[in-house]
CHARMM-style PDB file with segment names, atoms N, HN, CA, C and O in Angstrom:
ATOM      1  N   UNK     1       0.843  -1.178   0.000  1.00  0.00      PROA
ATOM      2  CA  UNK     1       0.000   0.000   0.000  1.00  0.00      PROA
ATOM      3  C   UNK     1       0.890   1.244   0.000  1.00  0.00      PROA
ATOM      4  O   UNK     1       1.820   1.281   0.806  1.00  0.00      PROA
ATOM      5  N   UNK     2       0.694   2.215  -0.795  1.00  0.00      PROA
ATOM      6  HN  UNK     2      -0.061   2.185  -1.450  1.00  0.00      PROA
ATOM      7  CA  UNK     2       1.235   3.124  -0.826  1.00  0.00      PROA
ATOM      8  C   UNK     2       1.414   4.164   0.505  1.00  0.00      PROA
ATOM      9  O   UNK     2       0.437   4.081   1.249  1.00  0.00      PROA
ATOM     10  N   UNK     3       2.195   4.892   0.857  1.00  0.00      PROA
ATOM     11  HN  UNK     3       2.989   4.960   0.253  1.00  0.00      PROA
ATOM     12  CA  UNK     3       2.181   5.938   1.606  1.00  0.00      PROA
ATOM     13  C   UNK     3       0.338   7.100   1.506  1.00  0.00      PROA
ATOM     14  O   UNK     3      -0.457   7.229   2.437  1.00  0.00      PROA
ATOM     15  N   UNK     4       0.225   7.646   0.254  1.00  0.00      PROA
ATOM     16  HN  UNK     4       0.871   7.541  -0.502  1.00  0.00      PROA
ATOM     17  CA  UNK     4      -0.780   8.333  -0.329  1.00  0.00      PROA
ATOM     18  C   UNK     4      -2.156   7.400   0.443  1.00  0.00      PROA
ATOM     19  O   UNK     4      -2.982   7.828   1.249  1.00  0.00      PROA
ATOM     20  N   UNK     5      -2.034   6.068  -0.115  1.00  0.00      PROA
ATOM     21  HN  UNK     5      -1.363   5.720  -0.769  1.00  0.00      PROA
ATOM     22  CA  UNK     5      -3.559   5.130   0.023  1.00  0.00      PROA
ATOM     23  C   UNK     5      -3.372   5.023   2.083  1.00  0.00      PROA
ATOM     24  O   UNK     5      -4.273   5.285   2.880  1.00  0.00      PROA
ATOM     25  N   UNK     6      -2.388   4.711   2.322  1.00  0.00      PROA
ATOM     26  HN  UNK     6      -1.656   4.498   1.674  1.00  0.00      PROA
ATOM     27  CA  UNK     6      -2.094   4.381   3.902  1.00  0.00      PROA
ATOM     28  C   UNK     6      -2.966   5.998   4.507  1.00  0.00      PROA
ATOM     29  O   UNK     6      -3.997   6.023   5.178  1.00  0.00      PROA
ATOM     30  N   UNK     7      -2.142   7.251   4.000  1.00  0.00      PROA
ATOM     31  HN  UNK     7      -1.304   7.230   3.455  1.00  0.00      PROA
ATOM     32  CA  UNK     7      -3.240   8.186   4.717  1.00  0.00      PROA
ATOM     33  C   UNK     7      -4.840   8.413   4.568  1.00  0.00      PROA
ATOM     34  O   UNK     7      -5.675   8.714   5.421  1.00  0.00      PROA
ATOM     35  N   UNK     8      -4.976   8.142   3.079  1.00  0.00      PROA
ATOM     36  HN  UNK     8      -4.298   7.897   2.386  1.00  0.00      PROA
ATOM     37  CA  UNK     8      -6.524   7.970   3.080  1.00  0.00      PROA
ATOM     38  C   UNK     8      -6.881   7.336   3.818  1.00  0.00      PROA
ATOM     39  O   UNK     8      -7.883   7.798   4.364  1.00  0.00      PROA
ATOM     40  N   UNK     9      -6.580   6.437   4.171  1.00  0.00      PROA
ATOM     41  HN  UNK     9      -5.766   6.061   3.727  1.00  0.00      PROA
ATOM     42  CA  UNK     9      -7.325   5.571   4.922  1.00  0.00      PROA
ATOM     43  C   UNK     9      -7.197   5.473   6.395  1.00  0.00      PROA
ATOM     44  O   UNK     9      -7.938   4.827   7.136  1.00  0.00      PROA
ATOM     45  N   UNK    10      -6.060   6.265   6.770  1.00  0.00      PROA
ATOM     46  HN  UNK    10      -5.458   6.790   6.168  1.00  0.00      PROA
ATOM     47  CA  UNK    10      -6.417   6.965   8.363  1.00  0.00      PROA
ATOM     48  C   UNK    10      -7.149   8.030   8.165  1.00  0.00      PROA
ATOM     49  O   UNK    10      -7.945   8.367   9.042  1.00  0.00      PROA
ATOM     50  N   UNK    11      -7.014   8.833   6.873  1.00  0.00      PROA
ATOM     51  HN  UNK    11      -6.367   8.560   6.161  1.00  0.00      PROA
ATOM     52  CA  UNK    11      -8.519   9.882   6.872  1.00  0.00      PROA
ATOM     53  C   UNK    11     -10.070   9.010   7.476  1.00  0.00      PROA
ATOM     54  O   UNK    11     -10.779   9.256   8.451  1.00  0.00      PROA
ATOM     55  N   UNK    12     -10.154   8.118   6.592  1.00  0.00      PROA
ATOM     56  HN  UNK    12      -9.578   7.918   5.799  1.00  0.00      PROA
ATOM     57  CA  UNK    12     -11.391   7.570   6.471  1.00  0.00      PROA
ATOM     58  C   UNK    12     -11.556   6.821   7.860  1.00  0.00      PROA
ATOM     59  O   UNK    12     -12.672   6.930   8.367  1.00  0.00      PROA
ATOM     60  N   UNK    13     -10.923   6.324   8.321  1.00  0.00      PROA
ATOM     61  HN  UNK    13     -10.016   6.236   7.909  1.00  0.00      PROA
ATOM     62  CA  UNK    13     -11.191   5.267   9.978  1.00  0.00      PROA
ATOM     63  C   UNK    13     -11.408   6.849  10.430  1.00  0.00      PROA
ATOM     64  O   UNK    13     -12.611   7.100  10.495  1.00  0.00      PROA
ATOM     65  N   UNK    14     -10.610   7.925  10.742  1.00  0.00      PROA
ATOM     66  HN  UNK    14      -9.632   7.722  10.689  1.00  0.00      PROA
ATOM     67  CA  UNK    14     -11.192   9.151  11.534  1.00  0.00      PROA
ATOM     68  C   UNK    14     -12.520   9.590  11.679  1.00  0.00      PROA
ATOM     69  O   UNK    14     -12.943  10.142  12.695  1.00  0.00      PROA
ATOM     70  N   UNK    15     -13.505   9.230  10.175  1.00  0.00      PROA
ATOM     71  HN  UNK    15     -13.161   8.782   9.350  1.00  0.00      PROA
ATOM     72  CA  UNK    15     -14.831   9.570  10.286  1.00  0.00      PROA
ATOM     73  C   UNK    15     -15.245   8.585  10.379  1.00  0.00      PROA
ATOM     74  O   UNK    15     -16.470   8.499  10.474  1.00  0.00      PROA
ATOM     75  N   UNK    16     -14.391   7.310  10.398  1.00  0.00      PROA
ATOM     76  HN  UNK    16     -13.396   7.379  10.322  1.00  0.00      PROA
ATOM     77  CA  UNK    16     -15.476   6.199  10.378  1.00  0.00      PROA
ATOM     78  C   UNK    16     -15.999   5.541   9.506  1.00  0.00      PROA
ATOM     79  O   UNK    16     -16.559   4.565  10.006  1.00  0.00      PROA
ATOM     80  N   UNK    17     -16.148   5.607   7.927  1.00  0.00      PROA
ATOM     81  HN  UNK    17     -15.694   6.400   7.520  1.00  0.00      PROA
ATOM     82  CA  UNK    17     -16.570   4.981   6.919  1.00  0.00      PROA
ATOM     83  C   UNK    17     -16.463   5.129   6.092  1.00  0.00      PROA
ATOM     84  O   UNK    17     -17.614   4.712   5.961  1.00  0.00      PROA
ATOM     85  N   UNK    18     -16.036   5.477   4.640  1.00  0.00      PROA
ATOM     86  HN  UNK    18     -15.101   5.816   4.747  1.00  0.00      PROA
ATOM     87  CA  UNK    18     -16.412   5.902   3.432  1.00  0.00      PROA
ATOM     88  C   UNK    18     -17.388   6.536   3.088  1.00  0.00      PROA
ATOM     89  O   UNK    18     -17.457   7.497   2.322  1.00  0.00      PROA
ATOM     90  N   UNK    19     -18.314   5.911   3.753  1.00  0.00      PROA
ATOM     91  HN  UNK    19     -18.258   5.130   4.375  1.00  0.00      PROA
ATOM     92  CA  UNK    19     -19.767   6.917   3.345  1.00  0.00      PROA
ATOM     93  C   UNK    19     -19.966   7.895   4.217  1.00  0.00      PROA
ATOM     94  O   UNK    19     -20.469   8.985   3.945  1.00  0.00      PROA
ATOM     95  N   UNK    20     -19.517   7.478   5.458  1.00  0.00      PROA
ATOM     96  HN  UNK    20     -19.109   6.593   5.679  1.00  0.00      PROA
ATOM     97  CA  UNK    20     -19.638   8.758   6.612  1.00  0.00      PROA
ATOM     98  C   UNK    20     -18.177  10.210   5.871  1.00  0.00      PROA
ATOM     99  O   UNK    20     -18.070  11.371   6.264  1.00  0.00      PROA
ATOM    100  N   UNK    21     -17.627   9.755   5.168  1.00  0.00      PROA
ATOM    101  HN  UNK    21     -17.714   8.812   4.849  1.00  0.00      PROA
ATOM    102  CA  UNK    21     -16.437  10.674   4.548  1.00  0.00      PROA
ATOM    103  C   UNK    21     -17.308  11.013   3.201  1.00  0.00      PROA
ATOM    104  O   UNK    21     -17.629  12.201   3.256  1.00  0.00      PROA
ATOM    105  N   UNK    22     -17.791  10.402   2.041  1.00  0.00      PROA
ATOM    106  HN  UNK    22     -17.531   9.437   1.997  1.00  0.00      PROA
ATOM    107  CA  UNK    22     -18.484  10.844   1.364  1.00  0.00      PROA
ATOM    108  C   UNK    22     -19.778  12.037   1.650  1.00  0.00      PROA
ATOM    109  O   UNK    22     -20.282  12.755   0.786  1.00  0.00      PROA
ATOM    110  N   UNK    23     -20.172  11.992   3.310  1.00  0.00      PROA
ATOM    111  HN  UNK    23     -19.763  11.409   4.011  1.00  0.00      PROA
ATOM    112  CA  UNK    23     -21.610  12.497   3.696  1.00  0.00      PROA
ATOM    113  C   UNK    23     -20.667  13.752   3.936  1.00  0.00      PROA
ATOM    114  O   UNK    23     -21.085  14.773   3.390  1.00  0.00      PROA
ATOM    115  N   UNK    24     -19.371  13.895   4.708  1.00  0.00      PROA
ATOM    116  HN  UNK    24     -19.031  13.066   5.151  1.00  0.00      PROA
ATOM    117  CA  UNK    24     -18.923  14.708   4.733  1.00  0.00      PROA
ATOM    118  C   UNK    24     -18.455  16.002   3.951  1.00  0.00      PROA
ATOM    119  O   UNK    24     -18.677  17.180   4.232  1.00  0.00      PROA
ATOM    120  N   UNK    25     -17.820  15.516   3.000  1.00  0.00      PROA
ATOM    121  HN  UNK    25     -17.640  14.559   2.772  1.00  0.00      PROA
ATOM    122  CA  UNK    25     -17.569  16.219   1.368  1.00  0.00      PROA
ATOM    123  C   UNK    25     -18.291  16.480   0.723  1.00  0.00      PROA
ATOM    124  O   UNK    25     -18.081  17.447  -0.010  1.00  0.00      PROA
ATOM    125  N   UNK    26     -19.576  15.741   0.635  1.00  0.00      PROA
ATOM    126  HN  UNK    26     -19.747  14.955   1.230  1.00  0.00      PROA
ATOM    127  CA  UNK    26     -20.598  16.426  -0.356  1.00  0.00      PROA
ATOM    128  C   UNK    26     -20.452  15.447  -1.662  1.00  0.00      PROA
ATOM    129  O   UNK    26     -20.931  15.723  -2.762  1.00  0.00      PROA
ATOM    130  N   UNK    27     -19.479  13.882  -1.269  1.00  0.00      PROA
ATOM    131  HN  UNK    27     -19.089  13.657  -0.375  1.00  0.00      PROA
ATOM    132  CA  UNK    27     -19.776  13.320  -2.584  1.00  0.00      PROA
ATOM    133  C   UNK    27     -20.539  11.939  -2.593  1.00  0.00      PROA
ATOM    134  O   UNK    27     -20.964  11.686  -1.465  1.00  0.00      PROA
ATOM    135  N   UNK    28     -20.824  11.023  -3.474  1.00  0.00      PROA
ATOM    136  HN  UNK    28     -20.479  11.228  -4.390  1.00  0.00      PROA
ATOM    137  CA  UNK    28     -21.453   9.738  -2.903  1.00  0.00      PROA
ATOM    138  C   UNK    28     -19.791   8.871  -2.390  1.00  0.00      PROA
ATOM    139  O   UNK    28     -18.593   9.036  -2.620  1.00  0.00      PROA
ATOM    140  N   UNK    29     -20.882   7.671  -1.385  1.00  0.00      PROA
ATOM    141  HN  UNK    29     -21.855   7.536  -1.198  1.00  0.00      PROA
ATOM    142  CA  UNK    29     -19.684   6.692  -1.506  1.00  0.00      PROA
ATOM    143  C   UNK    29     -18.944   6.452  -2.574  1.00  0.00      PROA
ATOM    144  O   UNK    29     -17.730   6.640  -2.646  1.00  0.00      PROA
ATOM    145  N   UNK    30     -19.689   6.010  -3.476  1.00  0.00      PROA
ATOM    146  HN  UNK    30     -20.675   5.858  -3.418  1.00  0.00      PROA
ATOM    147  CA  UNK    30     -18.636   5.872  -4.460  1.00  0.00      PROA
ATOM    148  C   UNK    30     -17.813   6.508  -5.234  1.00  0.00      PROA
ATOM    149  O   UNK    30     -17.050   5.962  -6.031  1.00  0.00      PROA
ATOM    150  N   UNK    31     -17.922   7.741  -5.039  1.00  0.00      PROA
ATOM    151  HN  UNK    31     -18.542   8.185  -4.392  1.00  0.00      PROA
ATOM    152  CA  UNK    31     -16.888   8.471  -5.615  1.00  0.00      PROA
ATOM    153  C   UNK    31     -15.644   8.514  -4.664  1.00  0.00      PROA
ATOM    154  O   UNK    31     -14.471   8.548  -5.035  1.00  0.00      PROA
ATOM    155  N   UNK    32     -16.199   8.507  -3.095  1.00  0.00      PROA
ATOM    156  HN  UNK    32     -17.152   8.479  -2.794  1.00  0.00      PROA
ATOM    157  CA  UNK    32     -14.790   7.905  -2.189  1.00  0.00      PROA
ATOM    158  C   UNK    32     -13.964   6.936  -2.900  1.00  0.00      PROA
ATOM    159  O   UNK    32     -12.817   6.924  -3.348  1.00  0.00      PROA
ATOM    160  N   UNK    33     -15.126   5.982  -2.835  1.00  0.00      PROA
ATOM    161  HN  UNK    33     -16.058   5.992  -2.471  1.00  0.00      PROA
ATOM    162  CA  UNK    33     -14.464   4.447  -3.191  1.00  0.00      PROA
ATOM    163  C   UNK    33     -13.323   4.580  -3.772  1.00  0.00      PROA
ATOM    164  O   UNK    33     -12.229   4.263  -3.304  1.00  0.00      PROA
ATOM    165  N   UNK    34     -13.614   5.197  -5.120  1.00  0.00      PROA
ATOM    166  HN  UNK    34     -14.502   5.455  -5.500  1.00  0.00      PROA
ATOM    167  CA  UNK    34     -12.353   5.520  -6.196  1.00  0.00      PROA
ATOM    168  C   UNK    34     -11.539   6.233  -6.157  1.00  0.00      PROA
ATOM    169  O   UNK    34     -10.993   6.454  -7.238  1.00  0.00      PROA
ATOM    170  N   UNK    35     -10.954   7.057  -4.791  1.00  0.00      PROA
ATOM    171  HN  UNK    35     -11.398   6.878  -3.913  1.00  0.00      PROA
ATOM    172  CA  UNK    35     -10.056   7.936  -4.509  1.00  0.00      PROA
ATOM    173  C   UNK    35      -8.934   6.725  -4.052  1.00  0.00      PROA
ATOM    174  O   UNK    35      -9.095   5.696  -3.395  1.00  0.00      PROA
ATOM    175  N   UNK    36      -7.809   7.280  -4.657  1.00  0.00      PROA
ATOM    176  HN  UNK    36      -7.679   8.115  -5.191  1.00  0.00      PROA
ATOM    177  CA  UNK    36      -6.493   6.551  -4.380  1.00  0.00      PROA
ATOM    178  C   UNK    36      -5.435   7.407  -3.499  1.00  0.00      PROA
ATOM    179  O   UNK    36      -4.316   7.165  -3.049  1.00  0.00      PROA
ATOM    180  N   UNK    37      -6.376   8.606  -3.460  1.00  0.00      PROA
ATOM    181  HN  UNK    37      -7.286   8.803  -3.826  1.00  0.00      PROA
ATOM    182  CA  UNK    37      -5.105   9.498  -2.586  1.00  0.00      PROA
ATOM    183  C   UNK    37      -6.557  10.869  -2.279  1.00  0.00      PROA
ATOM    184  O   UNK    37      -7.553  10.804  -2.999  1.00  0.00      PROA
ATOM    185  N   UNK    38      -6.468  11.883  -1.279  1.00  0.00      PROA
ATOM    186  HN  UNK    38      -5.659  11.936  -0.694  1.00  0.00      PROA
ATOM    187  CA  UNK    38      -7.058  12.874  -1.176  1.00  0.00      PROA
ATOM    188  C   UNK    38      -7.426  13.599  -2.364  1.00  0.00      PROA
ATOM    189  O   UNK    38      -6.466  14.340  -2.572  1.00  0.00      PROA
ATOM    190  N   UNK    39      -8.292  13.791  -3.256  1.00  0.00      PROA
ATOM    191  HN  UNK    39      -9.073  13.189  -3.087  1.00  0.00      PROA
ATOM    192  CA  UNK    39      -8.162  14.544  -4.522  1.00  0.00      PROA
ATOM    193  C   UNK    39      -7.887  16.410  -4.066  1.00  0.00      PROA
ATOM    194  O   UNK    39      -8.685  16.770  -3.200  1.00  0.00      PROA
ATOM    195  N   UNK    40      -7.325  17.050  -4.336  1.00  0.00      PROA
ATOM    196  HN  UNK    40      -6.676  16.757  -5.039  1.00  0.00      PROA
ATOM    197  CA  UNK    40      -6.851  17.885  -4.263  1.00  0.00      PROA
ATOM    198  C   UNK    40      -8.371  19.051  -3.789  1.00  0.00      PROA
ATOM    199  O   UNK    40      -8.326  19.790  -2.806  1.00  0.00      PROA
ATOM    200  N   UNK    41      -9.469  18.967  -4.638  1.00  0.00      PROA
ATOM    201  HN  UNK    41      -9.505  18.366  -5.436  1.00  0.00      PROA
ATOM    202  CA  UNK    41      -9.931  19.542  -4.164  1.00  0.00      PROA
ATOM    203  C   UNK    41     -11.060  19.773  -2.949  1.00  0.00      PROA
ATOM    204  O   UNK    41     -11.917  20.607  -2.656  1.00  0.00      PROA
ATOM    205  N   UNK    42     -10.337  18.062  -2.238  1.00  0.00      PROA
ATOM    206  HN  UNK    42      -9.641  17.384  -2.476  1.00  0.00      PROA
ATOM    207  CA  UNK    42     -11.482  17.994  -0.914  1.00  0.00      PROA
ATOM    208  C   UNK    42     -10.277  18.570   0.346  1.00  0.00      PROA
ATOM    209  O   UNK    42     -10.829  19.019   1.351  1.00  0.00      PROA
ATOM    210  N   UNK    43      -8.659  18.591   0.366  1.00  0.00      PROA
ATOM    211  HN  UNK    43      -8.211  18.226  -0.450  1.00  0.00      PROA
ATOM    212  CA  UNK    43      -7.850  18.336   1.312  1.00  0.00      PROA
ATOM    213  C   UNK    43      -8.629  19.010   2.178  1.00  0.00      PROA
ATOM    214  O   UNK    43      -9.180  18.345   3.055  1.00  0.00      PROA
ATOM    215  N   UNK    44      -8.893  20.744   2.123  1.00  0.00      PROA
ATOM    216  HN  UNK    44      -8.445  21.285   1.410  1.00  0.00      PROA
ATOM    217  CA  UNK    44      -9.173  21.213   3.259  1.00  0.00      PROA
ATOM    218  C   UNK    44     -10.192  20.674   4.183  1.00  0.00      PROA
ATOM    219  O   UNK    44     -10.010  20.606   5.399  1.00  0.00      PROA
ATOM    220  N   UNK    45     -11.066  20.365   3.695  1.00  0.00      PROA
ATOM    221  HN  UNK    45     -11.214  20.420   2.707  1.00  0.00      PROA
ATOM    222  CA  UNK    45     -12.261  19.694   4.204  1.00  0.00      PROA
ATOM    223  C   UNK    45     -11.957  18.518   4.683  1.00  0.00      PROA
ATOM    224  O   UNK    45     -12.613  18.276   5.696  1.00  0.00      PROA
ATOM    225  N   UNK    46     -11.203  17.647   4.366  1.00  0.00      PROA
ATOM    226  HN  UNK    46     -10.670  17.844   3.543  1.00  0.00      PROA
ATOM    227  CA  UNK    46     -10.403  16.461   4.744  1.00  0.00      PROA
ATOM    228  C   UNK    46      -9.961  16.825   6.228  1.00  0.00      PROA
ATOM    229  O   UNK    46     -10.288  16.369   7.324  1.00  0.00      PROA
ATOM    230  N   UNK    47      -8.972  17.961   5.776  1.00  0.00      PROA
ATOM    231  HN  UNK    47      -8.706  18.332   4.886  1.00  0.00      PROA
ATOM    232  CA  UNK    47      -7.927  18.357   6.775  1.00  0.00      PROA
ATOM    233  C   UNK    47      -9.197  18.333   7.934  1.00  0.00      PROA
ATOM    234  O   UNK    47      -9.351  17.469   8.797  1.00  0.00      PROA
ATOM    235  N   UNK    48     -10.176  19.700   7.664  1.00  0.00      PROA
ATOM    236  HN  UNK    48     -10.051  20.402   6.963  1.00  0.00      PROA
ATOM    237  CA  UNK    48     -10.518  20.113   9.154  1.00  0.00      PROA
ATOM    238  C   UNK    48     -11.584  19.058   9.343  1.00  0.00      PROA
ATOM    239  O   UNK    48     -12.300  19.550  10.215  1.00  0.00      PROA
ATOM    240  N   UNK    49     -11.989  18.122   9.083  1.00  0.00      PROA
ATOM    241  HN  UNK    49     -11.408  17.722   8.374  1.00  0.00      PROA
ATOM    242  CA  UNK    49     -12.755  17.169   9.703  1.00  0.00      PROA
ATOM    243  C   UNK    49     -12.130  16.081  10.770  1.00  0.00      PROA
ATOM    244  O   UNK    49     -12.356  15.972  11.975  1.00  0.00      PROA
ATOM    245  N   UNK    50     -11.225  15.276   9.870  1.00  0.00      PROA
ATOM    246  HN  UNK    50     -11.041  15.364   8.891  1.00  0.00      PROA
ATOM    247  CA  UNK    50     -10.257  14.695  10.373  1.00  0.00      PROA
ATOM    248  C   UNK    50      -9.173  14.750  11.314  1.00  0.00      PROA
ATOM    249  O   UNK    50      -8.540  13.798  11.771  1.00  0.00      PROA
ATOM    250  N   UNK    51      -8.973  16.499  11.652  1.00  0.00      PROA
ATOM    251  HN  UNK    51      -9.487  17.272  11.281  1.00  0.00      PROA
ATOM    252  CA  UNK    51      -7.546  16.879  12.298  1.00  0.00      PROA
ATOM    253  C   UNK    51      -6.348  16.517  11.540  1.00  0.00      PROA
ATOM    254  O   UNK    51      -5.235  16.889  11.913  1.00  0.00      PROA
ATOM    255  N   UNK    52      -6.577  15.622  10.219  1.00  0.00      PROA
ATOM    256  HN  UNK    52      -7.481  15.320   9.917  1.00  0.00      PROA
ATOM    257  CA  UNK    52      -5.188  15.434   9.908  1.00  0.00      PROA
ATOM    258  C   UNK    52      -4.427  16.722   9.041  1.00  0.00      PROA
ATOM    259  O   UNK    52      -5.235  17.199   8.243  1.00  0.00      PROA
ATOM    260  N   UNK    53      -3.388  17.251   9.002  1.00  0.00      PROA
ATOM    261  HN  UNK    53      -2.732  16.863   9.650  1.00  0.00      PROA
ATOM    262  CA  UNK    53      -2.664  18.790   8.257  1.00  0.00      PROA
ATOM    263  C   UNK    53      -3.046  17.987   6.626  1.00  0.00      PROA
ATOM    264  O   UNK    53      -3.424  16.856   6.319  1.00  0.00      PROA
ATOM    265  N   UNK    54      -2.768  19.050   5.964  1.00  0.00      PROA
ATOM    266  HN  UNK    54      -2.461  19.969   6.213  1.00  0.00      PROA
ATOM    267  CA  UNK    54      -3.083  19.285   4.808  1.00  0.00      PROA
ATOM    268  C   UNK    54      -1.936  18.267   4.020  1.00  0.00      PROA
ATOM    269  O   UNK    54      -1.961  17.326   3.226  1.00  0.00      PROA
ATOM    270  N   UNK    55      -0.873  19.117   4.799  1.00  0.00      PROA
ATOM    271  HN  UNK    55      -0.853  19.882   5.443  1.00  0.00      PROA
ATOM    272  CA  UNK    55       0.548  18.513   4.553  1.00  0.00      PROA
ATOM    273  C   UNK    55       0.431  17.014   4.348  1.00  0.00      PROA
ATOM    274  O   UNK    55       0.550  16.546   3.215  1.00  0.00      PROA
ATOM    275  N   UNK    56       0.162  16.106   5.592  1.00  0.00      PROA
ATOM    276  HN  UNK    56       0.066  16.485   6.512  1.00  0.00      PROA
ATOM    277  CA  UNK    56       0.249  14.724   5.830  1.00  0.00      PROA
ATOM    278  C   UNK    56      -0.801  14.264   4.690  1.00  0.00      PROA
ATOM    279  O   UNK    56      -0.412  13.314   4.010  1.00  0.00      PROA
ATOM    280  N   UNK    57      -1.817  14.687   4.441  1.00  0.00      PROA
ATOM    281  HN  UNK    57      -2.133  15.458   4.993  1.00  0.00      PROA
ATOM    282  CA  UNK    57      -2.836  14.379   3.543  1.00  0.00      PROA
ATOM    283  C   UNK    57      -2.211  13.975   2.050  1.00  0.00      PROA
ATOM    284  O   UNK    57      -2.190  12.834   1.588  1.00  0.00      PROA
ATOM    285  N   UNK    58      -1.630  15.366   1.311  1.00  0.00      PROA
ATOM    286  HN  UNK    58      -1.647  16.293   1.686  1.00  0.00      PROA
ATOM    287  CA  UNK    58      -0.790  15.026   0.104  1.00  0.00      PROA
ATOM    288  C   UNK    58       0.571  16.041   0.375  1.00  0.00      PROA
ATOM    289  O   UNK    58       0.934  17.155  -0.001  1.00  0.00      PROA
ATOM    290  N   UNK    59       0.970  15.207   1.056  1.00  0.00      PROA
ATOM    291  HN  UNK    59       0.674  14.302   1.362  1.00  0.00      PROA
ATOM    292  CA  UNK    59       2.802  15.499   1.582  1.00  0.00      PROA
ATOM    293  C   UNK    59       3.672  16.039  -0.315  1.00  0.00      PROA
ATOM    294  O   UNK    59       4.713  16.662  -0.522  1.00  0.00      PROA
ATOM    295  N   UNK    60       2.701  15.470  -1.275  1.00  0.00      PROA
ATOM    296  HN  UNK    60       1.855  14.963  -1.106  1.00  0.00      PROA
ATOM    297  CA  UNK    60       3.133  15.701  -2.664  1.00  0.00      PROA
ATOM    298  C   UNK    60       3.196  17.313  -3.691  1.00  0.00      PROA
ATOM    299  O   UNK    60       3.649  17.799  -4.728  1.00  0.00      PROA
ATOM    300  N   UNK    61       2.184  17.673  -2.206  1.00  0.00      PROA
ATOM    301  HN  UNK    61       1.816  17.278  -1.364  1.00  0.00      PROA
ATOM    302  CA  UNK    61       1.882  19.033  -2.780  1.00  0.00      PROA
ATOM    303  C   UNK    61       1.797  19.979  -1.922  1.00  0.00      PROA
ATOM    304  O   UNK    61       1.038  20.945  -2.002  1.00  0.00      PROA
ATOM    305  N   UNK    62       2.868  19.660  -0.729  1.00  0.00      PROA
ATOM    306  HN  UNK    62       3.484  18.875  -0.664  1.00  0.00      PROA
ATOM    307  CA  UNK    62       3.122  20.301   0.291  1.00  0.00      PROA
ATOM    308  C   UNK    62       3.589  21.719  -0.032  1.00  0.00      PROA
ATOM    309  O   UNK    62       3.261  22.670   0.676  1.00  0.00      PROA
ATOM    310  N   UNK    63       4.350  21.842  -1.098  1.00  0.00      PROA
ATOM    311  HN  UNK    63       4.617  21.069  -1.674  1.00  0.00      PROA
ATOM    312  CA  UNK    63       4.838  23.555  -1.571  1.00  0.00      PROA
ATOM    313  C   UNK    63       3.302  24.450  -1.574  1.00  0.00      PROA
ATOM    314  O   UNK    63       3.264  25.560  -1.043  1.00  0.00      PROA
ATOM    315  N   UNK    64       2.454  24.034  -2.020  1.00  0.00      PROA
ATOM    316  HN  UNK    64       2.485  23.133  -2.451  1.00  0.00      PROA
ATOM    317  CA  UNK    64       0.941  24.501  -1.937  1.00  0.00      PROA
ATOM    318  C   UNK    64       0.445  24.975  -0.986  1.00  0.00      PROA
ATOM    319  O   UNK    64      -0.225  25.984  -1.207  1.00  0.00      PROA
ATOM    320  N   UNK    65       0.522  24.570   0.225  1.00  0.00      PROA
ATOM    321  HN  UNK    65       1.066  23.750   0.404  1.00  0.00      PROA
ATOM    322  CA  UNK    65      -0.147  24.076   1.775  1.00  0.00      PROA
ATOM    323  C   UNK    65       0.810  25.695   2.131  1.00  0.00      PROA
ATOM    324  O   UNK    65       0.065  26.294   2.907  1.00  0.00      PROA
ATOM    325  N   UNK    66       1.930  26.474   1.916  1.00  0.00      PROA
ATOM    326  HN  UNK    66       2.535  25.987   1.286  1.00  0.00      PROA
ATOM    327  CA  UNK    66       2.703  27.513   2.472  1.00  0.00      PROA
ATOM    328  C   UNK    66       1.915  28.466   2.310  1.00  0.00      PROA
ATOM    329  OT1 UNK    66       2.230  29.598   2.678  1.00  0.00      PROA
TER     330      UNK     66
END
């Protein structure tokens, strides 16, 4: 498992489900489902639900997050 998929998925145990993370964002489960990494334009919402930084979310696009 990748680094990227490993944090999604401490995103997702934080709310608890996929769908409880989909109810969150505003998308269906299944558009969770098919996320392989935070898509760029949920991080913040990610971030402040979860407590996890933006940073740890996509550490890839950390120059962004400054």
């Amino acid at each position: 498992m990748t680094d990227l998929k490993k944090i999604l998925r401490e995103a997702i145990d934080k709310v608890g489900s996929q769908s409880k993370m989909a109810e969150a964002v505003g998308i269906s489960q299944a558009g969770v489902s098919q996320w392989r990494r935070v898509p760029i334009d949920h991080i913040a919402k990610v971030s402040k639900i979860t407590g996890i930084p933006k940073e740890k979310l996509r550490p890839d696009l950390k120059a962004l997050f400054k």
